[in-house]
N, C-alpha and C positions, 0 to 999 in steps of 0.2 A: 804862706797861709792860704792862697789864692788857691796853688795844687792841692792841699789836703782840703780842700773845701769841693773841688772839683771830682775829687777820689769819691769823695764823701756820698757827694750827689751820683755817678755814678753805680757806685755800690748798692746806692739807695733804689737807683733806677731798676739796676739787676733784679733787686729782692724782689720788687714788684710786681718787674715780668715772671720769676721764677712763681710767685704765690697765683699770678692773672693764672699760668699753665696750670698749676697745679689744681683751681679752683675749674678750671674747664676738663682736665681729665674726669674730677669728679662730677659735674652733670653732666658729661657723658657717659660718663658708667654707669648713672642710677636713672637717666633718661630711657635706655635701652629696656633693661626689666620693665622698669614702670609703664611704658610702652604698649611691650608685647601684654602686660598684665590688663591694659587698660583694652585693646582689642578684643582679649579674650573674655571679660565680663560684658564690651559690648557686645558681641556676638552669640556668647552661651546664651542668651534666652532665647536665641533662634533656631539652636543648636536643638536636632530629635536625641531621647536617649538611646543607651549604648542597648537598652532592654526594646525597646522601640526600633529599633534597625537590624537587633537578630531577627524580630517578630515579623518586620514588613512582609509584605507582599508585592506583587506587581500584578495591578487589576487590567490592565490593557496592552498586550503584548505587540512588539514592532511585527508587523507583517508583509514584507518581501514580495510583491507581484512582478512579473513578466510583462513584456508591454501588452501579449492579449490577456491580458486580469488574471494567468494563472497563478495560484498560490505558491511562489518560491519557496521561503520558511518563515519558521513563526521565531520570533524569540521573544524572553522575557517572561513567559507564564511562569517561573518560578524563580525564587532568589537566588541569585548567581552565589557561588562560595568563592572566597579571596583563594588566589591562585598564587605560587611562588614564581619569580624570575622565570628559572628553570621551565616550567609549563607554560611559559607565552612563546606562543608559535616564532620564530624564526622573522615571517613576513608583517607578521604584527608591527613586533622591534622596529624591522626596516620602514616601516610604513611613519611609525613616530619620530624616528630621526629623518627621513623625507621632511615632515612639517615640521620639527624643531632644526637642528642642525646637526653638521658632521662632528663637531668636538661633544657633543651630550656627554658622553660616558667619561670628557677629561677632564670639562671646568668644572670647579666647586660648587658651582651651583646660582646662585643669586650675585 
């Protein structure tokens, strides 16, 4: 009687760790959305519209001097347009894997 009481309580012991896991898969899977969703409503009122950042401008452009005060270049008098991969210069690239690292292009990411 002693061993099916032992069985018993075992068995009992499993189901529970099985139902603990199963109850932690679940708030982790609805922690994650709810999450990124609770970020994204605190942030959207800070957030400019999509109609507000075609329209921007730029009122004070960076300006480039030489060390005797001559005018190197201007930039920034108008709004830059998103560029593909493809059209970022070569030394760009190299320049942001300088400050990030060599594997950029292998890990996944975060």
């Amino acid at each position: 009687m002693t061993k099916r009481n032992a069985t018993a309580r075992l068995v009992h012991f499993l189901v529970g760790i099985v139902i603990a896991c199963l109850a932690l898969a679940i708030i982790l899977a609805l922690t994650v959305p709810i999450g990124f969703y609770g970020m994204a409503m605190y942030l959207s009122p800070t957030l400019p519209s999509t109609q507000e950042i075609k329209t921007a401008s730029l009122e004070m452009p960076l300006q480039i001097y030489s060390s005797d005060d001559k005018l190197i270049g201007q930039y920034g008098n108008r709004l830059s347009l998103p560029v593909t991969f493809e059209e970022i210069p070569k030394n760009l690239t190299n320049a942001f894997l300088a400050a990030e690292d060599s594997s950029f292009f292998q890990h996944s990411g975060i």
